[in-house]
Structure formats: structure tokens, C-alpha cells
KOLLUM-472794 format. One record per residue (C-alpha): residue number from 1; y negated, x, z; residue in one letter. Coordinates in steps of 0.05 Angstrom, whole numbers. Last residue first. Example, Ala and Ser with C-alpha at 12.3 -4.5 7.8 and 13.67 -1.06 7.14 Angstrom:
2
<rogu><i>2</i><v>21</v><u>273</u><w>143</w><aa>s</aa></rogu>
<rogu><i>1</i><v>90</v><u>246</u><w>156</w><aa>a</aa></rogu>
END
This chain:
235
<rogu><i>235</i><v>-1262</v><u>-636</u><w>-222</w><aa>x</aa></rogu>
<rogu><i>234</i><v>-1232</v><u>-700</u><w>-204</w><aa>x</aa></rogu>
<rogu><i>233</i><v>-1294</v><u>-749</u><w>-232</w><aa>x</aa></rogu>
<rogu><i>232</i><v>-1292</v><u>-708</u><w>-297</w><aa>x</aa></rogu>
<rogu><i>231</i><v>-1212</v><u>-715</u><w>-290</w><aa>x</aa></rogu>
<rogu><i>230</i><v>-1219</v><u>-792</u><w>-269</w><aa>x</aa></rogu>
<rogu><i>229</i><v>-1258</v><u>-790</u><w>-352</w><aa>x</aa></rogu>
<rogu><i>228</i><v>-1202</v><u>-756</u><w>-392</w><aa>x</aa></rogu>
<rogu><i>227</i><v>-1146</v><u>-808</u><w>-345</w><aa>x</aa></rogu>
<rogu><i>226</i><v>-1182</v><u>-864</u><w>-380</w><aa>x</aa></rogu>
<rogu><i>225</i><v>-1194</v><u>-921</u><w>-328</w><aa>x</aa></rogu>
<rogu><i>224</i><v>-1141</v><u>-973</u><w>-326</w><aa>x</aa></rogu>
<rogu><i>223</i><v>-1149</v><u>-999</u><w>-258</w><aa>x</aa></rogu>
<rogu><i>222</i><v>-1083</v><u>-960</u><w>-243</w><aa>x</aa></rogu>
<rogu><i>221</i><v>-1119</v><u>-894</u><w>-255</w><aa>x</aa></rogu>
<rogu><i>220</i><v>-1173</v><u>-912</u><w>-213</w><aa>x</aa></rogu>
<rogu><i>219</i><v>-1131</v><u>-922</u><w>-156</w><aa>x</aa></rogu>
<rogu><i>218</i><v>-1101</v><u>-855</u><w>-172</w><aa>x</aa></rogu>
<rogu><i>217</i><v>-1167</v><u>-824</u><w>-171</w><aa>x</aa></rogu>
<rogu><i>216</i><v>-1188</v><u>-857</u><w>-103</w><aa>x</aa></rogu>
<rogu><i>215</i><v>-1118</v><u>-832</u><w>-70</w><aa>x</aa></rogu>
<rogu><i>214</i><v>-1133</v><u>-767</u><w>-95</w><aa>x</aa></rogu>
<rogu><i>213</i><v>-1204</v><u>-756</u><w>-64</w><aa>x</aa></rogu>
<rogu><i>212</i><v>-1181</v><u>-794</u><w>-1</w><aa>x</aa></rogu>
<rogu><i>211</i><v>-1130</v><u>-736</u><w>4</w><aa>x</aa></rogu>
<rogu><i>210</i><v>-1175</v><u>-682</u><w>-12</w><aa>x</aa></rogu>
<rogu><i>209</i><v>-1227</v><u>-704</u><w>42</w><aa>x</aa></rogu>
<rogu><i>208</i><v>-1173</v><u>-714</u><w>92</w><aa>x</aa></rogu>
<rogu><i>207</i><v>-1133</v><u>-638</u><w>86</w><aa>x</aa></rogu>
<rogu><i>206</i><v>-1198</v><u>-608</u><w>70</w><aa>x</aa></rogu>
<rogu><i>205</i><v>-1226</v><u>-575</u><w>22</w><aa>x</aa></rogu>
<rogu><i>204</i><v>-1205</v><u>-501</u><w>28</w><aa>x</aa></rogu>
<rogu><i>203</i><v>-1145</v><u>-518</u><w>63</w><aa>x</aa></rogu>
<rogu><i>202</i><v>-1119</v><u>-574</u><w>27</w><aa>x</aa></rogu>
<rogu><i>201</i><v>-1125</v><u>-526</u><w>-48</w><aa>x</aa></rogu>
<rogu><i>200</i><v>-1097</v><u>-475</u><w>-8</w><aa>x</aa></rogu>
<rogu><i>199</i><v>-1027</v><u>-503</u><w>19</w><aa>x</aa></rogu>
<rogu><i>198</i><v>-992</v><u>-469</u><w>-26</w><aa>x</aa></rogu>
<rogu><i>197</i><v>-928</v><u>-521</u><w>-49</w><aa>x</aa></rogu>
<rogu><i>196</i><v>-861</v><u>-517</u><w>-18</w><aa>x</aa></rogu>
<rogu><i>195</i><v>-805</v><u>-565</u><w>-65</w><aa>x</aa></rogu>
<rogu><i>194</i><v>-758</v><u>-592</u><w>-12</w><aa>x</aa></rogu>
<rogu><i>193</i><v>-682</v><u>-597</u><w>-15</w><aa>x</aa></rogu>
<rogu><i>192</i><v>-648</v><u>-660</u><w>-7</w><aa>x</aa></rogu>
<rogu><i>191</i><v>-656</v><u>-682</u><w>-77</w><aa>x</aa></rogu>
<rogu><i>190</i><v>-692</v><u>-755</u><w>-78</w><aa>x</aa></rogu>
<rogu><i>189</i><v>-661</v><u>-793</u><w>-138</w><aa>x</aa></rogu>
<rogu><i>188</i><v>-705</v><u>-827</u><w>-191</w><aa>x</aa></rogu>
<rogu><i>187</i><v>-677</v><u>-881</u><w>-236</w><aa>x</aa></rogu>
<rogu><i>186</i><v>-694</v><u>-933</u><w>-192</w><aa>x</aa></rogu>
<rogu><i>185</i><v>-773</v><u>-913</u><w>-195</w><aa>x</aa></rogu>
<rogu><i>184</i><v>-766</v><u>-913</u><w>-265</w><aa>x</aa></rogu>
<rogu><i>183</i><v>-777</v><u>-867</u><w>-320</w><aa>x</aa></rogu>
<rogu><i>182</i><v>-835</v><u>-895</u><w>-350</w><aa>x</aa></rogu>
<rogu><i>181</i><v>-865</v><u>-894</u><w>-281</w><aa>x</aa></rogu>
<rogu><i>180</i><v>-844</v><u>-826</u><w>-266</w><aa>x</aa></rogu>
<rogu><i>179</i><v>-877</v><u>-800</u><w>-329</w><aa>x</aa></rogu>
<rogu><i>178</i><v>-945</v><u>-832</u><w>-325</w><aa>x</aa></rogu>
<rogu><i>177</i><v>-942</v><u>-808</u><w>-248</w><aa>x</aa></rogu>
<rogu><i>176</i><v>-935</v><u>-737</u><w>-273</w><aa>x</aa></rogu>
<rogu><i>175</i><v>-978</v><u>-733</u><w>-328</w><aa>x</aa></rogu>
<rogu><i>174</i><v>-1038</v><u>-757</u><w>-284</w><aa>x</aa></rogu>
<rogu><i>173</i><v>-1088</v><u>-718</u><w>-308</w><aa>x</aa></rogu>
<rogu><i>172</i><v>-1114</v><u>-686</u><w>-370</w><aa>x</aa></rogu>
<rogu><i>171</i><v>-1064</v><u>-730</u><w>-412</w><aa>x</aa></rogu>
<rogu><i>170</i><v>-1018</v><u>-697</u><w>-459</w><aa>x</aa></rogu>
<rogu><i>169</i><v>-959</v><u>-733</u><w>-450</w><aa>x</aa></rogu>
<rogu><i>168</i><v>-898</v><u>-714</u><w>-430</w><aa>x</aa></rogu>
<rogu><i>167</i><v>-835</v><u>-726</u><w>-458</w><aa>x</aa></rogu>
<rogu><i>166</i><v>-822</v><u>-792</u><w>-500</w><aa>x</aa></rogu>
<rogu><i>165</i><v>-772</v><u>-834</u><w>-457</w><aa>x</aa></rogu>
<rogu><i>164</i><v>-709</v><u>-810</u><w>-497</w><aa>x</aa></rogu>
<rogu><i>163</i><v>-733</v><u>-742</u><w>-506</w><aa>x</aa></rogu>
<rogu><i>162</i><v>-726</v><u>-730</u><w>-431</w><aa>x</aa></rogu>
<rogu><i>161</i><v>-658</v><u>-777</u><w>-423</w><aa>x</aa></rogu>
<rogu><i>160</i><v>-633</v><u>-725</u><w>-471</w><aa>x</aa></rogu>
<rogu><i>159</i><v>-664</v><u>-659</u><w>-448</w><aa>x</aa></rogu>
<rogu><i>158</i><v>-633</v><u>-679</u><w>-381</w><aa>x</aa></rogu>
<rogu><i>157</i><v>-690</v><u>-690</u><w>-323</w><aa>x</aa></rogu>
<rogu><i>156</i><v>-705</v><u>-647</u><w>-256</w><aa>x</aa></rogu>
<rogu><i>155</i><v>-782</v><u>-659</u><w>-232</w><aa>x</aa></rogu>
<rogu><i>154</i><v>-813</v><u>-614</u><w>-184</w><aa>x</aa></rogu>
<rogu><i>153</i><v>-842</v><u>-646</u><w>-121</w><aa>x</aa></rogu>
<rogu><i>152</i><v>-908</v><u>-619</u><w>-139</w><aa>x</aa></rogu>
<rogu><i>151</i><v>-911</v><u>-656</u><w>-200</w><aa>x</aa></rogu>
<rogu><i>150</i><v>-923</v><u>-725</u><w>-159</w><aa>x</aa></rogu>
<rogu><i>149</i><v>-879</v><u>-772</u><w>-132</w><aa>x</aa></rogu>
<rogu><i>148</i><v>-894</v><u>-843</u><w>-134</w><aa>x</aa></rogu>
<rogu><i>147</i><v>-840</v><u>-903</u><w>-130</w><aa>x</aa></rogu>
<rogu><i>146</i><v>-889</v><u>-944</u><w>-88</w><aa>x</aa></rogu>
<rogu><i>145</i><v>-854</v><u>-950</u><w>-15</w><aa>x</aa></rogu>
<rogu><i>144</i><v>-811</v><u>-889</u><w>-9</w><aa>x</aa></rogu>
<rogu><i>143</i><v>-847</v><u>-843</u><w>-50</w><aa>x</aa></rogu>
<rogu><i>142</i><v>-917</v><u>-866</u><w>-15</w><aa>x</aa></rogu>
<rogu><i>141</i><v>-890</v><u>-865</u><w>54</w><aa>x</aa></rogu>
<rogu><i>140</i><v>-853</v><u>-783</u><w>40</w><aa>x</aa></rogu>
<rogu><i>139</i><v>-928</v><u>-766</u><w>18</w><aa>x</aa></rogu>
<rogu><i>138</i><v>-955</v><u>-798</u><w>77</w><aa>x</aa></rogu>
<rogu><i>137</i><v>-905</v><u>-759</u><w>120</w><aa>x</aa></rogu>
<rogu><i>136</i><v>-918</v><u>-696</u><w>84</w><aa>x</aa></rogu>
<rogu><i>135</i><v>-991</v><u>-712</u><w>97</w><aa>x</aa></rogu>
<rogu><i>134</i><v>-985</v><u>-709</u><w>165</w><aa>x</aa></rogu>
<rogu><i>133</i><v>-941</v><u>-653</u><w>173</w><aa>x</aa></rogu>
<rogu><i>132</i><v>-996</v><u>-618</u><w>134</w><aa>x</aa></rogu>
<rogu><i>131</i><v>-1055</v><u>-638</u><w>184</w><aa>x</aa></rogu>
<rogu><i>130</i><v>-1004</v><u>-620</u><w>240</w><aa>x</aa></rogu>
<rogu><i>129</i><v>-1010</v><u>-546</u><w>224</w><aa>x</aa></rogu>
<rogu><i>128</i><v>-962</v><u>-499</u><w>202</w><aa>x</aa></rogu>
<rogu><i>127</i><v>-979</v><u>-490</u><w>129</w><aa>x</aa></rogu>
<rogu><i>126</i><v>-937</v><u>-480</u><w>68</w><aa>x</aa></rogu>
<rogu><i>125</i><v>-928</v><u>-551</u><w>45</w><aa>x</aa></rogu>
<rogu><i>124</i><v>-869</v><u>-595</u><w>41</w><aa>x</aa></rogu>
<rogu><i>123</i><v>-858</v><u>-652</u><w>-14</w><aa>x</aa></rogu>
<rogu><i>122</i><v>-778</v><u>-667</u><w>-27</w><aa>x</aa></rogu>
<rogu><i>121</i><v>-745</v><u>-651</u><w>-97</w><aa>x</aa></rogu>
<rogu><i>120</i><v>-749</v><u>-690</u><w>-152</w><aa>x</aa></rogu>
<rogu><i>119</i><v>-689</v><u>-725</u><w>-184</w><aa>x</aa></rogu>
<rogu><i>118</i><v>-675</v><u>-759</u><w>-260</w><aa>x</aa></rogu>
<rogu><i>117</i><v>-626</v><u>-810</u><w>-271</w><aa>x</aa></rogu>
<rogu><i>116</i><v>-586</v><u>-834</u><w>-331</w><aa>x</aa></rogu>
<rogu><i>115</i><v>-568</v><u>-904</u><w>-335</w><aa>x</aa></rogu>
<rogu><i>114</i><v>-506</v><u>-895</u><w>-323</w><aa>x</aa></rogu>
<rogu><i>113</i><v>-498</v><u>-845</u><w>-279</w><aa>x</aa></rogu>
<rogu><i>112</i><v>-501</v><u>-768</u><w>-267</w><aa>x</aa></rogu>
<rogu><i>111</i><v>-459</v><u>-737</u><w>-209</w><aa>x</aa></rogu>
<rogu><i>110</i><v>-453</v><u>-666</u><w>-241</w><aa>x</aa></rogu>
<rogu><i>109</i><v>-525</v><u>-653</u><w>-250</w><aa>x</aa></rogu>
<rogu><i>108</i><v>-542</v><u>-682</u><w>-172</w><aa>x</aa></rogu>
<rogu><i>107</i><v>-490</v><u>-636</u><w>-145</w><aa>x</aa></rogu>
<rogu><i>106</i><v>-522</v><u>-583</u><w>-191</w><aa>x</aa></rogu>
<rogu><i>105</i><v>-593</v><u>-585</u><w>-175</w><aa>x</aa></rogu>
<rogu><i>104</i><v>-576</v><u>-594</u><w>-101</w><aa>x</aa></rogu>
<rogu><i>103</i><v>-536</v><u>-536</u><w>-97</w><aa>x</aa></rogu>
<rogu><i>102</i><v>-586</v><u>-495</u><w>-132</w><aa>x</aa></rogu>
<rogu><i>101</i><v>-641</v><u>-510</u><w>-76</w><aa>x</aa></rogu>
<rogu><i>100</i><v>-608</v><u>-461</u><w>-42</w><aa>x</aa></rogu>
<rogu><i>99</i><v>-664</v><u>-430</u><w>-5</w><aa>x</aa></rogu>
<rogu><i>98</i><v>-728</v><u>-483</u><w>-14</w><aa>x</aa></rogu>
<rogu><i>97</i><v>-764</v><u>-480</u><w>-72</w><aa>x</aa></rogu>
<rogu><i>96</i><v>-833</v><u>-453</u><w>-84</w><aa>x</aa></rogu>
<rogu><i>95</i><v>-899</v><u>-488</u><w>-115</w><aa>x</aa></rogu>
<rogu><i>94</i><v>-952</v><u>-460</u><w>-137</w><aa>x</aa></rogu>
<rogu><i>93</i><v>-934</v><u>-444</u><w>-208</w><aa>x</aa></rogu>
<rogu><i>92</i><v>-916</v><u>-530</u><w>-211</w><aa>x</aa></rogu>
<rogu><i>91</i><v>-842</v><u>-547</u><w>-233</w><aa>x</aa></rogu>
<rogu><i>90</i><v>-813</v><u>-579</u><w>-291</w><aa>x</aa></rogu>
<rogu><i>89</i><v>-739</v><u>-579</u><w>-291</w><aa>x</aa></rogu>
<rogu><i>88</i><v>-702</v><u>-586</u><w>-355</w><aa>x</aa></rogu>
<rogu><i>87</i><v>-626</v><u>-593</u><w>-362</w><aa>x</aa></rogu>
<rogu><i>86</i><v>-588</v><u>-582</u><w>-438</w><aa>x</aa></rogu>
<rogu><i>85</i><v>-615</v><u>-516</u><w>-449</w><aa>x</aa></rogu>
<rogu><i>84</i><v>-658</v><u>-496</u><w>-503</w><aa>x</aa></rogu>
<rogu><i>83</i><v>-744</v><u>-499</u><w>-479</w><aa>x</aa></rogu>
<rogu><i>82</i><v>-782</v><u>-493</u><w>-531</w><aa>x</aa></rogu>
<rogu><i>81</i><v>-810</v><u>-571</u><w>-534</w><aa>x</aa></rogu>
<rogu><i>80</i><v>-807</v><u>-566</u><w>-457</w><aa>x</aa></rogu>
<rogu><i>79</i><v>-860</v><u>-511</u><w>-455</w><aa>x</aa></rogu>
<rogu><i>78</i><v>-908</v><u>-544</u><w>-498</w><aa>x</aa></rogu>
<rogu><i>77</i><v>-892</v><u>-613</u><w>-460</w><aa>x</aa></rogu>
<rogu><i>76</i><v>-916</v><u>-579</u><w>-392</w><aa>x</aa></rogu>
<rogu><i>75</i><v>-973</v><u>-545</u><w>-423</w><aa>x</aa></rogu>
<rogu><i>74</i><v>-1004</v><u>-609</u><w>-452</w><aa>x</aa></rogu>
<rogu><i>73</i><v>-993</v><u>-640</u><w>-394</w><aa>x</aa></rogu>
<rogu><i>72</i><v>-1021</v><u>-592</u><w>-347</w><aa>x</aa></rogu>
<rogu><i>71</i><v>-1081</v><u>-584</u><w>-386</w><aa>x</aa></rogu>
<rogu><i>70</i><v>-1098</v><u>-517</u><w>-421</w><aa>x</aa></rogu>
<rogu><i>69</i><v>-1064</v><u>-520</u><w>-499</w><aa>x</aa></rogu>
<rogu><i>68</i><v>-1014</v><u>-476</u><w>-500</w><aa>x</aa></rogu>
<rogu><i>67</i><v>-1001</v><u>-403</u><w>-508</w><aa>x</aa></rogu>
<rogu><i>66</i><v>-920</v><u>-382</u><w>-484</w><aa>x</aa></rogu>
<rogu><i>65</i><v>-887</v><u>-347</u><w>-442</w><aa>x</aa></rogu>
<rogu><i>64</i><v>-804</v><u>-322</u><w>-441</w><aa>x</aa></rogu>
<rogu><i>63</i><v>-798</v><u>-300</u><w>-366</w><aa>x</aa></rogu>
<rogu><i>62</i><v>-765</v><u>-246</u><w>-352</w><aa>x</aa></rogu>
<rogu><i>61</i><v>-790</v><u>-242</u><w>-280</w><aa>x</aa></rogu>
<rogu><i>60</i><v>-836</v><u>-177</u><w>-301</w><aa>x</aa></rogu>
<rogu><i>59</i><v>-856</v><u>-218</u><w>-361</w><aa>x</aa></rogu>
<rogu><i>58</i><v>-884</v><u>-282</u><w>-305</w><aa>x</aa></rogu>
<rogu><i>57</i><v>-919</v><u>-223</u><w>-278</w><aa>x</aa></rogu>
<rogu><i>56</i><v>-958</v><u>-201</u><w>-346</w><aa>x</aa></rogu>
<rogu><i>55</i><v>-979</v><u>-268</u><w>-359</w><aa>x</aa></rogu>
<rogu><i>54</i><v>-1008</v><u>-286</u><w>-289</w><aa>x</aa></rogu>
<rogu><i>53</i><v>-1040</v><u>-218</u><w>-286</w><aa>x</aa></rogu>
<rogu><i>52</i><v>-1113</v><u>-254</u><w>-285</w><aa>x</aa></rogu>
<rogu><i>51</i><v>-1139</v><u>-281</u><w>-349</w><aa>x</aa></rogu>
<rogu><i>50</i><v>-1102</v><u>-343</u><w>-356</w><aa>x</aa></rogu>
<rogu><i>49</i><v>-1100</v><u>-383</u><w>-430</w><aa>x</aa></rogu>
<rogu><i>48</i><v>-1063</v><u>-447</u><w>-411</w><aa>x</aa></rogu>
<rogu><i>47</i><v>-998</v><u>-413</u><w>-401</w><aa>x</aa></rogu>
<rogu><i>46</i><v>-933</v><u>-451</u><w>-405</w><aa>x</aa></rogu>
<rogu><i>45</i><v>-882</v><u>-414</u><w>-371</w><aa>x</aa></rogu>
<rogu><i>44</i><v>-811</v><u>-417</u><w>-395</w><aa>x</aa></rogu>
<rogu><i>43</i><v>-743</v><u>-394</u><w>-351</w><aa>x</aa></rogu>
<rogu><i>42</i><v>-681</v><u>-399</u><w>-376</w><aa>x</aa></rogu>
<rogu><i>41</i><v>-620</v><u>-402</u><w>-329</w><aa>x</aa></rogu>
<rogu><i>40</i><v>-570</v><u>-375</u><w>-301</w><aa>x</aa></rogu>
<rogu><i>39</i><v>-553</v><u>-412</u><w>-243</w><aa>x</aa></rogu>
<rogu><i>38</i><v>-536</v><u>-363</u><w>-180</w><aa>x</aa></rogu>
<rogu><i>37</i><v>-608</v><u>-379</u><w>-159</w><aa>x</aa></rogu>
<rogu><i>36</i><v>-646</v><u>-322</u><w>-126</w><aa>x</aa></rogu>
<rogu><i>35</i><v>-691</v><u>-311</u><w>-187</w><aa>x</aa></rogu>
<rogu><i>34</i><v>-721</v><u>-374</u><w>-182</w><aa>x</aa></rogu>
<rogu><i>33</i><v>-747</v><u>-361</u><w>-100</w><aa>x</aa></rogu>
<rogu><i>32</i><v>-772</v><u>-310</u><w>-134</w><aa>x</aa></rogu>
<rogu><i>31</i><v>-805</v><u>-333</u><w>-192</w><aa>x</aa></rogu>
<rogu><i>30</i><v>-844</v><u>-385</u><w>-150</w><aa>x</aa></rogu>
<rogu><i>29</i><v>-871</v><u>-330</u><w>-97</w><aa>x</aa></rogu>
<rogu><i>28</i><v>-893</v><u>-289</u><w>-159</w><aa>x</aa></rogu>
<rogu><i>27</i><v>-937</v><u>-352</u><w>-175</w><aa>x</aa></rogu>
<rogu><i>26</i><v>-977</v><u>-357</u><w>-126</w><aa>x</aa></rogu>
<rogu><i>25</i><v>-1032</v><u>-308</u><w>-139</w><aa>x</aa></rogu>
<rogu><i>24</i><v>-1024</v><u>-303</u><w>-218</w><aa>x</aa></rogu>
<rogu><i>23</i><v>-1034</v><u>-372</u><w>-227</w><aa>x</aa></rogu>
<rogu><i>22</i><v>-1097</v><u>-355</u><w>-269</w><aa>x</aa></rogu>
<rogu><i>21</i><v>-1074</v><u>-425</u><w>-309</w><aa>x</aa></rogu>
<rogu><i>20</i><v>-1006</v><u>-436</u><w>-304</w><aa>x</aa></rogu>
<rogu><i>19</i><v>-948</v><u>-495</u><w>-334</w><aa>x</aa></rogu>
<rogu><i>18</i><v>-878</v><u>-482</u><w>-307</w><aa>x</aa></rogu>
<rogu><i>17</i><v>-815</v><u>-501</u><w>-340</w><aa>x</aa></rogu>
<rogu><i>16</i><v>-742</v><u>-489</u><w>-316</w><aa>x</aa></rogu>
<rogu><i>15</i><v>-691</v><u>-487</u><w>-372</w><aa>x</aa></rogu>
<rogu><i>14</i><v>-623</v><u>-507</u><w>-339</w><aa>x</aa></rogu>
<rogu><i>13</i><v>-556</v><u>-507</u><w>-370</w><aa>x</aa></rogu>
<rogu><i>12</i><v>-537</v><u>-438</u><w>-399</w><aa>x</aa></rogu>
<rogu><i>11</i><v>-476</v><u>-406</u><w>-348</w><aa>x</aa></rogu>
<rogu><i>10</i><v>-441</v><u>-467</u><w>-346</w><aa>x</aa></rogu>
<rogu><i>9</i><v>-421</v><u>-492</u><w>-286</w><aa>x</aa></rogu>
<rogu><i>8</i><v>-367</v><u>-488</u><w>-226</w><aa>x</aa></rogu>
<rogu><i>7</i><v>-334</v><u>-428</u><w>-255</w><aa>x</aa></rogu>
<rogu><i>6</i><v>-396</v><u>-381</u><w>-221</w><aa>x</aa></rogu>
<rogu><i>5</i><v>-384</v><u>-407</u><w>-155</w><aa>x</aa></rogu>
<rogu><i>4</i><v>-427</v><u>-454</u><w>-110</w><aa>x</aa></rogu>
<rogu><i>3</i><v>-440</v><u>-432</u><w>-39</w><aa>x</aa></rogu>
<rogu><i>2</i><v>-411</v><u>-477</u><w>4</w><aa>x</aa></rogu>
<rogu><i>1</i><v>-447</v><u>-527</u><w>44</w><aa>x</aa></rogu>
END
């Protein structure tokens, strides 16, 4: 694919969103992979009161940061409610994307339809082993089958069809799936670039543990049990 040129979009479209909490080990690797983009664009992170460098990096990157309530949620809408450009993507401070993930963003920006769509990016993790190629594919499964990807997989979404559908909510868990389900799972496109997460949180618990963990809470979650009280059982 050819690299995109600086005519082919406006030079203030995207406002990319990232909530943190002491993110301050992982989230240089985000910035960068940002800062490689030939989009312009504006970049907000939505601190939930760190005290590691996490601030003081996302400055070095020029980011424009901001205090908000701790909760991813919370955080995420925070930074949206700021953010001024007319494309939003949400993305997670440990997660990286892949090398030109720009062209994705903007073939799927300039191909909108009616209804309006939003896109995520695919899951990958940053380990080697088959236990992560494992739960890629079960990840891939639960997109494909039940509509479901999760904040890790980035979400890209115009300010209008955001507002539209209410924004994020500020629940303690779950944010993500609330707001794919009230978007639609037909009105979410698959970019073919993939959002890579750390691989930490699997590695210190356990790539089958964690996963059973996560299915329970979601099940939980579709029982109708309040997302405050899964995060006590989450935690």
C-alpha cells in the first residue's frame, strides 16, 4: 500500500484518547508508535491520578493531559469531552499499534456509510508463545461470533456518531462492551491492522486463569449484575 500523502487529509482530524493510571512503563511504547503517524493529530491522556512519570512522559510526547476521575470510563469520556477534532480513537496506554496503522484509520475515515460505522483494530499481544496465539484466536472467535471487542482493540468513532449514542459511561468496568453494544455489532468494521497490547497482566497470572477470570465477569455482566460490584469481584 502506498504511503498516504499530506493532501490526502486534513491536517486536524483525529484526537486520540488514552486513559492511565501509573502507566508510565508502557506507555512510551504507545506514544511512539503515535508519533510515527503522518496524521497530525491531537493527542489527550486521561490520567486517573498516577504517581510514577506517567504524566511527565505523556508531556515529553506533547501530549495535552488531563485530571479525571480514576476508572477507565470515567477517564475515557473526560478525555473525549476535550478532545476537538472531528475523529476520536480511544486507545488503552498499554497498547501499541501496528506500523502504518494510519492507512487503515483513514481508508476506513474516507469510506464512511450510512449508518455511520465505527472500527477497532485487531487483538495481538506482545509475547511469542503459543498461550498468546491462543488467545488471539479466541479473541478473533468471540469478535466474530458475539459482536465483542474489548478496549484493547482501540476503538475509532466520529465525534458525531460518538455524541449521538451518549459517549462513554462511567462504569468501573465494562465501558467498552457497554459501548460496542450500543453501537452495534453491524456497525463495527474490523481494521486490518492490529492493536499490540503488553502481555504482562497474562503473564503474571496466567494466560488460563485470567481468561476464565474474564469470561466469568462478563457472564456476570450479562446476568445483570452491577458492573461496581464484578469490579470488587475483578480486583
Amino acid at each position: 500500500m502506498a504511503p498516504l500523502r499530506q493532501a490526502q487529509y486534513s491536517p486536524a482530524m483525529l484526537s486520540i484518547i488514552i486513559p492511565t493510571l501509573n502507566a508510565g512503563a508502557v506507555l512510551k511504547g504507545s506514544l511512539t508508535a503515535l508519533k510515527t503517524s503522518e496524521i497530525r493529530t491531537q493527542i489527550v491522556v486521561s490520567d486517573g491520578g498516577s504517581t510514577d512519570e506517567t504524566r511527565s512522559i505523556a508531556e515529553q510526547y506533547g501530549a495535552t493531559v488531563i485530571n479525571a476521575p480514576a476508572g477507565r470510563g470515567s477517564q475515557l469520556a473526560a478525555g473525549a469531552k476535550i478532545a476537538t477534532h472531528p475523529w476520536l480513537l480511544f486507545l488503552h496506554a498499554d497498547t501499541r499499534l501496528d506500523t502504518s496503522w494510519q492507512q487503515s484509520v483513514m481508508a476506513f475515515i474516507t469510506n464512511q456509510t450510512t449508518p455511520p460505522r465505527a472500527a477497532v483494530f485487531k487483538f495481538s499481544l506482545d509475547d511469542p508463545t503459543p498461550a498468546a496465539r491462543r488467545l488471539e484466536r479466541i479473541v478473533a472467535w468471540r469478535c466474530r461470533l458475539l459482536g465483542l471487542p474489548y478496549g484493547d482493540q482501540g476503538l475509532l468513532i466520529s465525534r458525531q456518531h460518538y455524541d449521538q449514542i451518549g459517549g462513554f459511561k462511567g462504569l468501573p468496568l465494562f465501558e467498552d462492551v457497554d459501548m460496542v453494544r450500543r453501537i452495534g455489532r453491524r456497525n463495527i468494521e474490523y481494521l486490518e491492522r492490529s492493536a499490540i497490547t503488553s502481555a504482562i497482566r497474562y503473564q503474571k497470572s496466567g494466560y488460563v486463569w485470567r481468561a476464565l477470570r474474564n469470561a466469568t465477569c462478563l457472564s456476570l455482566y450479562f446476568a445483570g449484575l452491577p458492573p461496581k460490584l464484578i469490579g470488587r469481584l475483578y480486583q
